[in-house]
C-alpha positions in Angstrom: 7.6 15.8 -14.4 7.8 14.4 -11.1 4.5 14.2 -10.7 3.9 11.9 -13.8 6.6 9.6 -12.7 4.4 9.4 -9.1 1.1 8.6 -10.9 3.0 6.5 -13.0 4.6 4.2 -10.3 1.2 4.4 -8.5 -0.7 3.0 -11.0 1.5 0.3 -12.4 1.7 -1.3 -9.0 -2.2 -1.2 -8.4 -1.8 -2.9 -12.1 1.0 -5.6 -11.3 -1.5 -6.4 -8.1 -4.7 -6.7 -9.7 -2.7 -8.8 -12.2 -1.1 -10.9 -9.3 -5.1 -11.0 -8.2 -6.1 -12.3 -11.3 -4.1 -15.2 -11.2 -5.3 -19.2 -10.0 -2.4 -19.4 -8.2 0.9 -17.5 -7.4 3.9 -20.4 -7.4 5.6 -19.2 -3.8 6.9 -21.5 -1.3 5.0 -21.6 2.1 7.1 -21.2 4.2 5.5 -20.6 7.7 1.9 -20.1 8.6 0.1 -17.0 7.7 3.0 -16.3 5.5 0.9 -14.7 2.8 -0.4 -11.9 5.3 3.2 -10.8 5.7 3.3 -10.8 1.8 0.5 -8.8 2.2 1.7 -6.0 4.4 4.9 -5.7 2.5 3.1 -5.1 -0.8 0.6 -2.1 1.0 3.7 -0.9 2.8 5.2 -0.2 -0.9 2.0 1.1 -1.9 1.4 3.6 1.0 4.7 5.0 -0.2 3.7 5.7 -3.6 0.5 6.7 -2.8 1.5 9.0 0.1 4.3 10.1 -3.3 1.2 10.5 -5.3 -1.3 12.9 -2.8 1.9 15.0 -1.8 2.0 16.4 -5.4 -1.7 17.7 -4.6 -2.1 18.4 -1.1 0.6 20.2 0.9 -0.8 19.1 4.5 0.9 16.0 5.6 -2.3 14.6 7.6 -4.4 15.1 4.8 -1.6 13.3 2.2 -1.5 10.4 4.9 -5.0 10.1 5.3 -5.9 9.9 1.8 -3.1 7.2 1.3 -4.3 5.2 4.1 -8.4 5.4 2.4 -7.1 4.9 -1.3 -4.9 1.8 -0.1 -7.6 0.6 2.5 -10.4 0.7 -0.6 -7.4 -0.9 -2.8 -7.6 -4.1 -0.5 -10.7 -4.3 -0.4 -11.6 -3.8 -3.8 -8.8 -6.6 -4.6 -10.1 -8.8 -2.0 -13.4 -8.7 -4.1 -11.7 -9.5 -7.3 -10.5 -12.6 -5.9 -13.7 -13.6 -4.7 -13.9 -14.2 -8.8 -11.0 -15.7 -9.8 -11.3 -19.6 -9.7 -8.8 -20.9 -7.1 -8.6 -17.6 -5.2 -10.6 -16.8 -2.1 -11.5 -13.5 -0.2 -10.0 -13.1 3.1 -10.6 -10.2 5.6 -7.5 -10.8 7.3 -5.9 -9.9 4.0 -8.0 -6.7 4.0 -6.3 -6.4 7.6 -2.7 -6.6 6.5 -2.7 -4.8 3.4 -4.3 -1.7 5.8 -1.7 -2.5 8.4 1.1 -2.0 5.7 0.2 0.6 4.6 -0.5 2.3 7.8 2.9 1.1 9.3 4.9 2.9 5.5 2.5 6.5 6.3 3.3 6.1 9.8 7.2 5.7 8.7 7.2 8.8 6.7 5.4 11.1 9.3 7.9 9.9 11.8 10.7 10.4 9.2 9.6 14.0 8.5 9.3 14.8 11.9 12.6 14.0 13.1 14.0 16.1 9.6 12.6 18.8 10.5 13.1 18.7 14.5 16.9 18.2 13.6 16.7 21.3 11.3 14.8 23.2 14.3 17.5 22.4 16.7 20.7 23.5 14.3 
């Protein structure tokens, strides 16, 4: 069950992106410069949680789950990068491509750091 709630969750935000991608224009205040690369990194962070959710359910060795989620969200950006490059009013940015990897890097990079200090607390008890 849990593991068609994971690949559920996964896939319906790669679907709200691509949707987000699709559109002209997305109505949100601009606040400061470069604001959309921090917009960005906050939407790969989410995803490099579900997809790092999504490979644990296959693949027990926590490098190889992180790895995979970094490539899958890494080839996510870019493929949505390309999409925009499509969609009238939209534009393809590398620096996006940067920020979405650097989100999702900085959510794997959470959870291995997370996991390690669980079980080093549980190895000093």
């Amino acid at each position: 069950m849990l593991k068609i709630i994971n690949v559920t969750f996964l896939t319906a935000y790669c679907s709200l992106i691509f949707w987000l991608s699709s559109q002209s224009s997305i109505p949100a205040p601009m606040l400061f410069t470069h604001q959309d690369k921090l917009i960005h990194l906050g939407a790969y962070f989410i995803m490099g949680i579900l997809a790092w959710r999504f490979f644990y359910d296959y693949f027990d060795k926590p490098k190889t789950v992180a790895i995979l989620s970094l490539c899958f969200c890494s080839l996510y950006g870019v493929s949505d990068e390309w999409h925009q490059y499509y969609v009238p009013g939209r534009e393809t940015d590398v620096l996006d491509w940067m920020a979405d990897t650097l989100g999702a890097s900085i959510a794997l990079a959470a959870i291995q750091l997370g996991k390690k200090r669980v079980s080093d607390g549980r190895q000093a008890s």
